[in-house]
LOPA-575379 format. One line per 4 residues: their letters; for each residue y negated, x, z negated of C-alpha. Coordinates in nm, 3 decimals, m for minus. Layout:
BEGIN
A	Y X Z  ...
***
This chain:
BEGIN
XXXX	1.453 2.422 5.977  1.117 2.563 5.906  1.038 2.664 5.501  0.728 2.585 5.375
XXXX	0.574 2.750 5.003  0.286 2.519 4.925  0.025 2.625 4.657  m0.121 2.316 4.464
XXXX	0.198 2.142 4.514  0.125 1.949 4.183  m0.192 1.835 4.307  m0.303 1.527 4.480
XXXX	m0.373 1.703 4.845  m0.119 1.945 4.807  0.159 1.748 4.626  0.104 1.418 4.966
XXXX	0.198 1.755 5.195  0.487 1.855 5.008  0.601 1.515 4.996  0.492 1.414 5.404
XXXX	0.661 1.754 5.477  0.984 1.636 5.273  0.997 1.310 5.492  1.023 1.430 5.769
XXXX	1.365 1.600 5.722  1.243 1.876 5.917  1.177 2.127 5.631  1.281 2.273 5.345
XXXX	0.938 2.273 5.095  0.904 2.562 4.784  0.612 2.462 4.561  0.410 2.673 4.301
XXXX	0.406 2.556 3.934  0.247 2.689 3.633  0.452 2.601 3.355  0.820 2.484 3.343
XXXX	0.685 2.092 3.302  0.518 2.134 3.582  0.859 2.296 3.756  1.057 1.998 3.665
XXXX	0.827 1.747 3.794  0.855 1.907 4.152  1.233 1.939 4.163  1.221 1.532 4.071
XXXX	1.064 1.538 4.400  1.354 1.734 4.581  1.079 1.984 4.572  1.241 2.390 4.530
XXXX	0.989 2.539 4.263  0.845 2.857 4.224  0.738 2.932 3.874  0.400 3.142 3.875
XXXX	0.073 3.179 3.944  m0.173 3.366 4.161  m0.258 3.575 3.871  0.083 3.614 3.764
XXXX	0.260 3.623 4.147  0.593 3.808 4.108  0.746 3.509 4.166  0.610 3.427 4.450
XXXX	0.583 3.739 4.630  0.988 3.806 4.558  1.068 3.486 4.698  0.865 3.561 5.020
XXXX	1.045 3.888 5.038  1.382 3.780 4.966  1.369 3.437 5.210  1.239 3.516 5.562
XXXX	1.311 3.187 5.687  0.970 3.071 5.482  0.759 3.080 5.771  0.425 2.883 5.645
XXXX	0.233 2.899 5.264  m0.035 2.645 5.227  m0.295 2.668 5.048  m0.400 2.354 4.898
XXXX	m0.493 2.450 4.506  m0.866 2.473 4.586  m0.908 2.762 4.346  m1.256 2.964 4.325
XXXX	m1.192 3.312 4.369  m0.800 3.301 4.320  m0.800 3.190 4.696  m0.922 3.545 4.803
XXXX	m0.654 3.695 4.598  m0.405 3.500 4.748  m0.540 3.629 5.091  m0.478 3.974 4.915
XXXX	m0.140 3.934 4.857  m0.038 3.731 5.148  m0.176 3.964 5.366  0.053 4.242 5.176
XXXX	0.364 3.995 5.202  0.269 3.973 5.554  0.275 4.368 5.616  0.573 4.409 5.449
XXXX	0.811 4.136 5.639  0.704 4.310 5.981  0.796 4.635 5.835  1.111 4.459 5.782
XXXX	1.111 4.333 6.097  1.085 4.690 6.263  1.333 4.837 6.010  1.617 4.608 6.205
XXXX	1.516 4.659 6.549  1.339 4.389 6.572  0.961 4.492 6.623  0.886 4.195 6.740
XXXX	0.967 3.897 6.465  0.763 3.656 6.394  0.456 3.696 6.141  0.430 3.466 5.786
XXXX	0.206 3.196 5.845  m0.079 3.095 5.620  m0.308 2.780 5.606  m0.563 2.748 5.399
XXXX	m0.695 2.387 5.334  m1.097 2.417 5.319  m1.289 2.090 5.373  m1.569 1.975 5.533
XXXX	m1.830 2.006 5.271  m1.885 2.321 5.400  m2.110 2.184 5.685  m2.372 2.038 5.405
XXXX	m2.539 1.704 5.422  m2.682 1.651 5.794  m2.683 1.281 6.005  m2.643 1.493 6.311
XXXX	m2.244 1.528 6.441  m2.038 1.845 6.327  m1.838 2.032 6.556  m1.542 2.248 6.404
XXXX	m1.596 2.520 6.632  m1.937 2.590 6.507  m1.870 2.936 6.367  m2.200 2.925 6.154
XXXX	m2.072 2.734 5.924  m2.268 2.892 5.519  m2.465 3.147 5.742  m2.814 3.152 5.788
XXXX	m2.846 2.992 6.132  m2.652 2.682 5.990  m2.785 2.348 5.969  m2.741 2.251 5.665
XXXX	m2.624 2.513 5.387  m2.261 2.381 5.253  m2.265 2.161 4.916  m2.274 2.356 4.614
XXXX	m1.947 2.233 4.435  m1.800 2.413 4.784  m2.087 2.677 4.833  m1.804 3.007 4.792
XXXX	m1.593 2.835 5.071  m1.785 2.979 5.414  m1.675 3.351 5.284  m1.336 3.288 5.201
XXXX	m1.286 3.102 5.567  m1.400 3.411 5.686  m1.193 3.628 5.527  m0.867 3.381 5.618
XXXX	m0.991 3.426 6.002  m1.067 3.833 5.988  m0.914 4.039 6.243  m0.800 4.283 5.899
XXXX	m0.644 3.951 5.777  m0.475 3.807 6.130  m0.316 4.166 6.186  m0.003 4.087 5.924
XXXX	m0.066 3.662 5.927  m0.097 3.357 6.115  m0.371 3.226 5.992  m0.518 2.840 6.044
XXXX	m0.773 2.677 5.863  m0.772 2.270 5.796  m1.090 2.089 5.649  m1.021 1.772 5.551
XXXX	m1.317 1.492 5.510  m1.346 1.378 5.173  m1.076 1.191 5.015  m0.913 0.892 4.954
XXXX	m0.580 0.744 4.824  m0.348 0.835 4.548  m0.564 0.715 4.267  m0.883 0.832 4.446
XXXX	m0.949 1.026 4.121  m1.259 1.263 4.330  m1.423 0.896 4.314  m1.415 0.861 3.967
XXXX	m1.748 0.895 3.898  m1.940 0.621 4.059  m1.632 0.371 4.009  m1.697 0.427 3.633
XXXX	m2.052 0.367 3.682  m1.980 0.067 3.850  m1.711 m0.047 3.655  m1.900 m0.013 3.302
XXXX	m2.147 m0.278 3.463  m1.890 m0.515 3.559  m1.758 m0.476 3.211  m2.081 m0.533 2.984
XXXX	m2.181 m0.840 2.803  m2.364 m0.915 2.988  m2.350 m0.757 3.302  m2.689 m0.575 3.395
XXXX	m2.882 m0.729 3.675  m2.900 m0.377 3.848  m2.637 m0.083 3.845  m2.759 0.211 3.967
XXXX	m2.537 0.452 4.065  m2.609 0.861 4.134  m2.459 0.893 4.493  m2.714 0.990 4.751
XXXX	m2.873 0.629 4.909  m2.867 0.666 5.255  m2.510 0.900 5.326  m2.306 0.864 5.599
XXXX	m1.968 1.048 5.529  m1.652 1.140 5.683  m1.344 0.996 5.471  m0.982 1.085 5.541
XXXX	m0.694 0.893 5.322  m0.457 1.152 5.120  m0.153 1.081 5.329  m0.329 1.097 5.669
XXXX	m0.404 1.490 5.573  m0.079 1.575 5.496  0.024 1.450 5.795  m0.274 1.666 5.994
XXXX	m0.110 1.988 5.800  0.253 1.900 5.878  0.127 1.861 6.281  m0.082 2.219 6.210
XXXX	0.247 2.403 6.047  0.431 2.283 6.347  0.196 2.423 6.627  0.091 2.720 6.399
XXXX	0.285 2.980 6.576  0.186 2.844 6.965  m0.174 2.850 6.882  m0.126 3.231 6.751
XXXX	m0.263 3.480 6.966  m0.390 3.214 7.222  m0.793 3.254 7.169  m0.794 2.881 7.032
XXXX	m1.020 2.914 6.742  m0.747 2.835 6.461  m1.040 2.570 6.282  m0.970 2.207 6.207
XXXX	m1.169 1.903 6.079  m0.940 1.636 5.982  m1.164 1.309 5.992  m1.022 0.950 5.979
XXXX	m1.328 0.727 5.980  m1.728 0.748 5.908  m1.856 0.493 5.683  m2.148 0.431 5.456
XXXX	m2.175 0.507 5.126  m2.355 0.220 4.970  m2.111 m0.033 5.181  m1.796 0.082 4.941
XXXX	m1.953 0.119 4.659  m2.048 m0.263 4.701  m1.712 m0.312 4.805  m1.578 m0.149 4.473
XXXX	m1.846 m0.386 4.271  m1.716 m0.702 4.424  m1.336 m0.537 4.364  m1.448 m0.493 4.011
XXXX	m1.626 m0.846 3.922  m1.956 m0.697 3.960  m2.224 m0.938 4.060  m2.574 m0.821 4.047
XXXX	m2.734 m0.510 4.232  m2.654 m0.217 4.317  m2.902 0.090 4.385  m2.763 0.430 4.491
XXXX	m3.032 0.688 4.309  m2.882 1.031 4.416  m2.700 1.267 4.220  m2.829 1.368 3.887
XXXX	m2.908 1.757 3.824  m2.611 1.959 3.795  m2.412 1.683 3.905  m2.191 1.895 4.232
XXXX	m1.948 1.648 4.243  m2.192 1.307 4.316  m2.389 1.550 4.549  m2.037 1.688 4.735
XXXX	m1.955 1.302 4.795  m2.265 1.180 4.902  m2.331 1.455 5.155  m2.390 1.298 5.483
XXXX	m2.132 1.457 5.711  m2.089 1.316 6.063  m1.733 1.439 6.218  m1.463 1.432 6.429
XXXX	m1.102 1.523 6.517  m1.088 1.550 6.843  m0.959 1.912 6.861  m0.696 1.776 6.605
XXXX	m0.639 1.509 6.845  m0.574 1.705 7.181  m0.434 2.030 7.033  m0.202 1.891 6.724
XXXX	m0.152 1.591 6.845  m0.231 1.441 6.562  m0.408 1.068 6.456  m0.513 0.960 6.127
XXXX	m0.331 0.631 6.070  m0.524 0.432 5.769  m0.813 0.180 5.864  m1.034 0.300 5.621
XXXX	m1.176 0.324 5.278  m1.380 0.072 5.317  m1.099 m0.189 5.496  m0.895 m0.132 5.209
XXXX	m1.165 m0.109 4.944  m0.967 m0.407 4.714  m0.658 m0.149 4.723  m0.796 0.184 4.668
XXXX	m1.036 0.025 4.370  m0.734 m0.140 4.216  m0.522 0.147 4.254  m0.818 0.366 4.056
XXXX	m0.847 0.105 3.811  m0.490 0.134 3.717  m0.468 0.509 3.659  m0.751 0.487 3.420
X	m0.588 0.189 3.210
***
């Protein structure tokens, strides 16, 4: 039964692969928390936690040394610049279980694993299709530079697919499309915006709301990720070594932007207009979501197997708005 440490195990991407992981009685999961609250949430989940942090990664690190049957750690905390520490470390981990390895007679076991969950902001905002095998992803001869709330991303994939790093790891890389599910909280935002309209007395005769006017995005629903990183872990050590460029866009559907957000209105009692006006200044978050990003999965698809399984954000616009409204009441 394969172990798996997860990093952002409390959060909302990380916590749906703990969980998808969980269900499919097929692994044992170790999660990182922060504080002992944070501990005792995950073992209410049947969740094994790890009390620490990447700054403070004792923890961690002894538990990777001590349990050799953890084969994969995820990355899914999304954390500027601890990210490239946890390469760091992992890497040492990493070097230090083959040494173990050798030490037995057994110079060939079986490197640590490590995915690191990206996303696919890093292409920028461009109406023409993305490919994830376009290595120039935040160089100068890409299309579109990546969005700024994700602009240190590029670097770090590179670092997570270096020869220096791949030498003591298996490394893999999964970008999802931007979320959906579980709250939806990323969306918060221009629901608000939308639902302080519906809420006035009276109701303006236009909303306008700062999400670029004329995107086309990729969405992907919280629970069809995890499953995209539970088919990844599983394949992780077969496409090791094989020349397959370890890069994966998870994509469920492309919609427009505008077409949910009048979705959410009508979800939210909202009858006048609507106007998408673009992000304000400063505002990374409205211009991450509103980046127009055309993708696909289909190297997900052939080499993982793997198929997102919700309709859409926009099919199930009356759920996903309800479901935000009631985490906010």
């Amino acid at each position: 039964m394969p172990h798996v440490l997860v990093f952002g195990a409390t959060g909302t991407i990380g916590n749906a692969i703990a969980l998808t992981l969980l269900r499919s009685g097929l692994h044992t999961v170790y999660g990182l928390a922060r504080s002992p609250a944070k501990a005792s949430g995950l073992s209410k989940q049947e969740i094994i936690p790890v009390l620490g942090s990447i700054s403070q990664p004792d923890g961690f690190l002894d538990l990777l040394e001590k349990h050799p049957e953890i084969s994969v750690v995820v990355d899914a905390a999304a954390a500027y610049g601890e990210s490239a520490k946890l390469v760091e470390l992992l890497v040492g981990a990493g070097k230090k279980r083959l040494q173990g390895w050798e030490r037995v007679g057994a110079p060939s076991g079986p490197k640590l694993g490590y995915i690191y969950v990206s996303g696919m902001w890093v292409h920028g905002d461009n109406h023409d299709p993305v490919s994830d095998i376009d290595a120039s992803v935040g160089t100068a001869a890409a299309k579109s530079a990546p969005a700024k709330m994700v602009a240190w991303r590029p670097e770090l994939e590179r670092l997570v697919l270096s020869s220096s790093t791949r030498e003591a790891l298996d490394t893999a890389i999964a970008r999802p499309a931007c979320t959906y599910g579980n709250g939806s909280a990323i969306w918060g935002g221009p629901l608000s915006q939308v639902l302080s309209a519906a809420r006035s007395d009276p109701p303006p005769e236009k909303v306008q709301v700062t999400l670029a006017p004329k995107a086309t995005v990729s969405l992907i629903h919280v629970e069809d990720i995890a499953t995209g990183i539970e088919a990844l872990i599983g394949k992780l050590p077969l496409l090791a070594g094989t020349g397959v460029y370890p890069v994966f866009d998870f994509v469920g559907h492309v919609e427009g932007l505008k077409a949910i957000m009048e979705g959410a209105a009508r979800v939210f009692g909202y009858e006048g207009d609507l106007e998408l006006i673009g992000p304000a200044e400063g505002d990374v978050v409205s211009e991450a979501i509103g980046a127009s990003v055309v993708g696909d999965s289909g190297r997900a698809k052939s080499l993982l197997g793997w198929q997102a399984k919700k309709a859409g954000m926009l099919h199930g616009i009356d759920v996903y708005a309800s479901s935000w409204l009631a985490g906010i009441q």
